[in-house]
C-alpha positions as a Markdown table, in Angstrom:
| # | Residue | x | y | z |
|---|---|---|---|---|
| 1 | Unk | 109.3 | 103.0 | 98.9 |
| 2 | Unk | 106.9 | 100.6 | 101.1 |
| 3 | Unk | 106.9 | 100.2 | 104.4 |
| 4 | Unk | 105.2 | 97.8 | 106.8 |
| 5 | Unk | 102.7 | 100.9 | 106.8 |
| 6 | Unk | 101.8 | 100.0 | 103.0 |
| 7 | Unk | 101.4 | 96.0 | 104.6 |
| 8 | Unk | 97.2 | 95.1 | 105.6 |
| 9 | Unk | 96.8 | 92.4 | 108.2 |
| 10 | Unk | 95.1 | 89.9 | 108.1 |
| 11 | Unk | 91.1 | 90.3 | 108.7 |
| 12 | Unk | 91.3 | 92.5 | 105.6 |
| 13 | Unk | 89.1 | 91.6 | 102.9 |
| 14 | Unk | 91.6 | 92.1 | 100.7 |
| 15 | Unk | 93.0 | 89.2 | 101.5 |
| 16 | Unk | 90.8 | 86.6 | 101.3 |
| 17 | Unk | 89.9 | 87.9 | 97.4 |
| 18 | Unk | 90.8 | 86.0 | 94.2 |
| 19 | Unk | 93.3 | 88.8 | 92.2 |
| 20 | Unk | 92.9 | 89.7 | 89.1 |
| 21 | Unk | 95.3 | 88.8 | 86.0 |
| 22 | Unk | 97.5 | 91.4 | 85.2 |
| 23 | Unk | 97.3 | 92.5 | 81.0 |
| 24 | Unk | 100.0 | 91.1 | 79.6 |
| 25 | Unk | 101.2 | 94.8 | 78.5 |
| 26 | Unk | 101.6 | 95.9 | 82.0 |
| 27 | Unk | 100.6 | 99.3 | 83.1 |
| 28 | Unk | 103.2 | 101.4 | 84.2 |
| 29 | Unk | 101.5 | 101.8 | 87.4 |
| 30 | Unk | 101.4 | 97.8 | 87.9 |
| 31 | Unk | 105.4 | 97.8 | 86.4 |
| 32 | Unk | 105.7 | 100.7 | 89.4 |
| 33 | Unk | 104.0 | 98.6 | 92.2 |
| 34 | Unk | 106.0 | 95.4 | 91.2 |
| 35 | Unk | 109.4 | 97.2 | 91.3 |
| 36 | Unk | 108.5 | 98.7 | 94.7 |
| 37 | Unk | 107.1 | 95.2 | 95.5 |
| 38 | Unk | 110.8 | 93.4 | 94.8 |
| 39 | Unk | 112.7 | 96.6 | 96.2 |
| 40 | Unk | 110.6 | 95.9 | 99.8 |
| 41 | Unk | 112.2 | 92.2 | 100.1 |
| 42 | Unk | 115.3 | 93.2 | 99.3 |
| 43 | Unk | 115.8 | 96.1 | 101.6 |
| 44 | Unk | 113.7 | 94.4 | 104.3 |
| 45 | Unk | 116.9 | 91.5 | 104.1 |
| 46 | Unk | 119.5 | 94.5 | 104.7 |
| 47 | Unk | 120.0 | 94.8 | 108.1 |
| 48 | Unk | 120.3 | 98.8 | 107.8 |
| 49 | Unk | 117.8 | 99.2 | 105.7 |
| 50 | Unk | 115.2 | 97.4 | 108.0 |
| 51 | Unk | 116.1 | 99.1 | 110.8 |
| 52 | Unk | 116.0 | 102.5 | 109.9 |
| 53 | Unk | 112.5 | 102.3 | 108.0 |
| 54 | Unk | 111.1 | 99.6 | 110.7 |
| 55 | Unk | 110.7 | 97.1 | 108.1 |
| 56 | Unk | 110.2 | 93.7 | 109.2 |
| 57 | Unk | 112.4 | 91.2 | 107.2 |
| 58 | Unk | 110.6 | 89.0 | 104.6 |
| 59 | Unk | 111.4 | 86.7 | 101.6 |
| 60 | Unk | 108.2 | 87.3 | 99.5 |
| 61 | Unk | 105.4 | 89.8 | 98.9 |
| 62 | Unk | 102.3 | 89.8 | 96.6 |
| 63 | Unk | 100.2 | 92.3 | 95.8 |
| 64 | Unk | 97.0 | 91.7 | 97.8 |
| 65 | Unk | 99.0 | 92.7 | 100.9 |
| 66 | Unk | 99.2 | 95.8 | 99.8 |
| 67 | Unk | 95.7 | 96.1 | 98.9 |
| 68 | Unk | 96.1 | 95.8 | 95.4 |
| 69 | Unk | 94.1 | 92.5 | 94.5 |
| 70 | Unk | 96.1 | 92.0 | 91.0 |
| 71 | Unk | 98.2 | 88.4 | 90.4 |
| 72 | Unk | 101.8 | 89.8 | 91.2 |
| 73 | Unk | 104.5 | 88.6 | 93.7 |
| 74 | Unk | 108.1 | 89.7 | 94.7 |
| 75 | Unk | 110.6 | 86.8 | 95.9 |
| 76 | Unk | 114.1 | 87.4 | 97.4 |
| 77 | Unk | 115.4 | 83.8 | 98.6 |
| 78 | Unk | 118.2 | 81.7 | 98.5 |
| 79 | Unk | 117.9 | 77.6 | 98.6 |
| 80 | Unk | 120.0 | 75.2 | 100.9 |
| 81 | Unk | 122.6 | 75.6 | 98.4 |
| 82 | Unk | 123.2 | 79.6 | 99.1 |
| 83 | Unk | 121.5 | 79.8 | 95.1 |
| 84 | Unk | 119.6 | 83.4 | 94.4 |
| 85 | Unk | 115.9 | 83.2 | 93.3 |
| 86 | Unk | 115.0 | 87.0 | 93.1 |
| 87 | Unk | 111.9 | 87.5 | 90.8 |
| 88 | Unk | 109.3 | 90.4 | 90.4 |
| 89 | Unk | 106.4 | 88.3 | 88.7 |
| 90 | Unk | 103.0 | 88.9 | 87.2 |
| 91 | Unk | 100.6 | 85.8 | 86.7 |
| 92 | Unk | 102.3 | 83.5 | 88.3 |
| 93 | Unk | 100.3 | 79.6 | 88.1 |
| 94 | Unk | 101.7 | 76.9 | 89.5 |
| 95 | Unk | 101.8 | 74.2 | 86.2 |
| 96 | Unk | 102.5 | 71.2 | 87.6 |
| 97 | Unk | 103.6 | 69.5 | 90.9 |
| 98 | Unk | 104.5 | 66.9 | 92.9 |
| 99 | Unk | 102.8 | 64.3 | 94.8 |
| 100 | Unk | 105.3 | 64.6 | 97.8 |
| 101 | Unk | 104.9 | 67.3 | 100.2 |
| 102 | Unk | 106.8 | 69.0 | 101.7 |
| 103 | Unk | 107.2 | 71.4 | 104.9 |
| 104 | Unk | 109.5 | 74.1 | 107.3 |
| 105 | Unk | 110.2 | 72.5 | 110.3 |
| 106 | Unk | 110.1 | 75.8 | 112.2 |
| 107 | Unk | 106.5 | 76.8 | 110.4 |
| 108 | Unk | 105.9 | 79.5 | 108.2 |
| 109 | Unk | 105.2 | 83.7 | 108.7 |
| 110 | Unk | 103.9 | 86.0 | 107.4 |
| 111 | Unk | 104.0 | 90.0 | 106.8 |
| 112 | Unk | 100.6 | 90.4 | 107.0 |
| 113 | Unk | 99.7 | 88.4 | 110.2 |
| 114 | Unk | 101.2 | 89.9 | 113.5 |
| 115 | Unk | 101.6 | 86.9 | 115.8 |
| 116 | Unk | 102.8 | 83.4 | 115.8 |
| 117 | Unk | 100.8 | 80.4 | 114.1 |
| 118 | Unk | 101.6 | 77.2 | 115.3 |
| 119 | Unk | 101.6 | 74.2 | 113.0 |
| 120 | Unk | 103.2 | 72.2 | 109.8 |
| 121 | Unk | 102.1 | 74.1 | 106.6 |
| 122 | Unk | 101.8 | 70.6 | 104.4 |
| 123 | Unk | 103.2 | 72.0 | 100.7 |
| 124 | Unk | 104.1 | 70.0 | 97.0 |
| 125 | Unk | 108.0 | 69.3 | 97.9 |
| 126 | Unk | 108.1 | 70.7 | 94.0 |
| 127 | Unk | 106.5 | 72.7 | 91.7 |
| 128 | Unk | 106.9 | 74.0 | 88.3 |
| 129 | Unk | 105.8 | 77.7 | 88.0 |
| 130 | Unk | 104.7 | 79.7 | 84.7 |
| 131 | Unk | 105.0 | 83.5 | 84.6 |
| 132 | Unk | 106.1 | 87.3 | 83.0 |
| 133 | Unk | 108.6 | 89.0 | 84.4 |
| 134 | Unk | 108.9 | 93.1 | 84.9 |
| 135 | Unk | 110.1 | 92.9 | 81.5 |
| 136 | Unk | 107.8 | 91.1 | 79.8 |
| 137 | Unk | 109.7 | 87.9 | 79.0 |
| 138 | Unk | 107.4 | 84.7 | 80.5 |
| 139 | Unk | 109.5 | 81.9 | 82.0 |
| 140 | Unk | 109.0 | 78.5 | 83.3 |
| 141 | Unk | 110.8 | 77.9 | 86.9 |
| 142 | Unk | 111.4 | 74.5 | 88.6 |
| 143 | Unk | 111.4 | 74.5 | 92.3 |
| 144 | Unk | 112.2 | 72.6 | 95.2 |
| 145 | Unk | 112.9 | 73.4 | 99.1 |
| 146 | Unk | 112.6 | 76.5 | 100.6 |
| 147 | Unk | 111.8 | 78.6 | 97.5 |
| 148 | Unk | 109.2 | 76.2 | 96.4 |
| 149 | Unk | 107.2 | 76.7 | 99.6 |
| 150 | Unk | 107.8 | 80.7 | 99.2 |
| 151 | Unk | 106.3 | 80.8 | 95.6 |
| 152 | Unk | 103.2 | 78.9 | 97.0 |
| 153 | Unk | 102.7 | 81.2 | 99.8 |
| 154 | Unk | 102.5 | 83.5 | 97.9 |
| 155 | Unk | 101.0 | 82.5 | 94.8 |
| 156 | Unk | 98.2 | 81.5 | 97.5 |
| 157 | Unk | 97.8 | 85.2 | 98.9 |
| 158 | Unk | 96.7 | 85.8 | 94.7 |
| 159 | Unk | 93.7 | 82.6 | 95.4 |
| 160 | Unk | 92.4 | 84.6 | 98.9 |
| 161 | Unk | 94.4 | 82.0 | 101.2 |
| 162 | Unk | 96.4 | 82.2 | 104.4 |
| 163 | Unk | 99.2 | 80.2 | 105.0 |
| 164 | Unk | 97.5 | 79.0 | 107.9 |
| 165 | Unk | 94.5 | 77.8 | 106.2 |
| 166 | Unk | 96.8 | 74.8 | 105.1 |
| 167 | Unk | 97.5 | 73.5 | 109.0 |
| 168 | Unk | 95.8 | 70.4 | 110.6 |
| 169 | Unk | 93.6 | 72.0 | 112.6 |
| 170 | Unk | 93.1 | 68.7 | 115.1 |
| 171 | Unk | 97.2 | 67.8 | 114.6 |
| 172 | Unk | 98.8 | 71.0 | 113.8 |
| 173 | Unk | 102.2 | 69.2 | 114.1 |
| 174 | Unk | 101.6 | 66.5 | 112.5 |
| 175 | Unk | 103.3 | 65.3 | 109.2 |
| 176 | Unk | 101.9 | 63.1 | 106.6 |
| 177 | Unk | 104.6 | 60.3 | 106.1 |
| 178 | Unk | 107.5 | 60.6 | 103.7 |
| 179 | Unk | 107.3 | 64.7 | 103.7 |
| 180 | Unk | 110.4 | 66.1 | 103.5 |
| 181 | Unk | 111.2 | 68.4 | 106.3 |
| 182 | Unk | 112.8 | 71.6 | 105.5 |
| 183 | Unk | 115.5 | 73.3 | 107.9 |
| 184 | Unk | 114.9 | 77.4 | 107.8 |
């Protein structure tokens, strides 16, 4: 099972590295690390669970944070509409997207930075993602809202970026007009 333990911070080089694709037959050590990966989000939602392991709550994971630089992410997250989008994926790319951006009002987190960054985090308002699952299938996923700005979090974390890279540095809470602001 991981634990915030298994999570590097940011300053890492890990982090800031381009991951490599995973082979389309998976090794049973990358199925392995992908499971755990997905099982992390989940139990770091459950209330229990995340307290008695110390596990601080999240809605996505890829695998550089746990220093393993391959292209592979965990979501757990549902949209305004209470809808599920749980998916263990391996090289995940972002296929097309729109021209409208998009943004959390409140800003955006991270597991593997330990304080607070101020700022708007300018994403697509909607993408269209291509990837395999744990089982090998490869599926085409259209997003919008709050899952769309999880996948590119952390589809970014498999390109070397920080959430934070994406902020206005001179106008941190400033909005580009017609972005849709997104309630968390």
């Amino acid at each position: 099972m991981l634990t915030m333990e298994d999570i590097i911070r940011e300053g890492h080089p890990t982090l800031r590295k381009v991951a490599s694709e995973v082979p389309l037959l998976p090794s049973t050590e990358d199925i392995q690390t992908l499971q755990k990966m997905i099982d992390y989000v989940k139990n770091s939602q459950n209330p229990e669970i995340a307290e008695k392991y110390g596990l601080r709550p999240g809605v996505g994971l890829a695998a550089p944070q746990i220093n393993i630089a391959k292209r592979m992410i965990a979501i757990h997250v549902t949209d305004e509409k209470d809808n599920l989008y749980s998916y263990a994926l391996i090289n995940p790319k972002i296929i097309s997207h729109s021209v409208e951006k998009s943004y959390l009002t409140s800003g955006e987190g991270c597991l593997s930075v330990d304080r607070a960054v101020s700022g708007f985090v300018m994403r697509y308002a909607r993408i269209k993602v291509k990837a395999t699952t744990l089982e090998g299938e490869e599926i085409t996923i259209k997003l919008k809202g709050l899952p769309a700005i999880v996948f590119q979090h952390e589809i970014d974390h498999l390109n070397g970026v920080m959430f934070y890279d994406h902020i206005d540095k001179d106008n941190p809470f400033t909005a580009p007009e017609n972005a849709i602001p997104i309630e968390r």
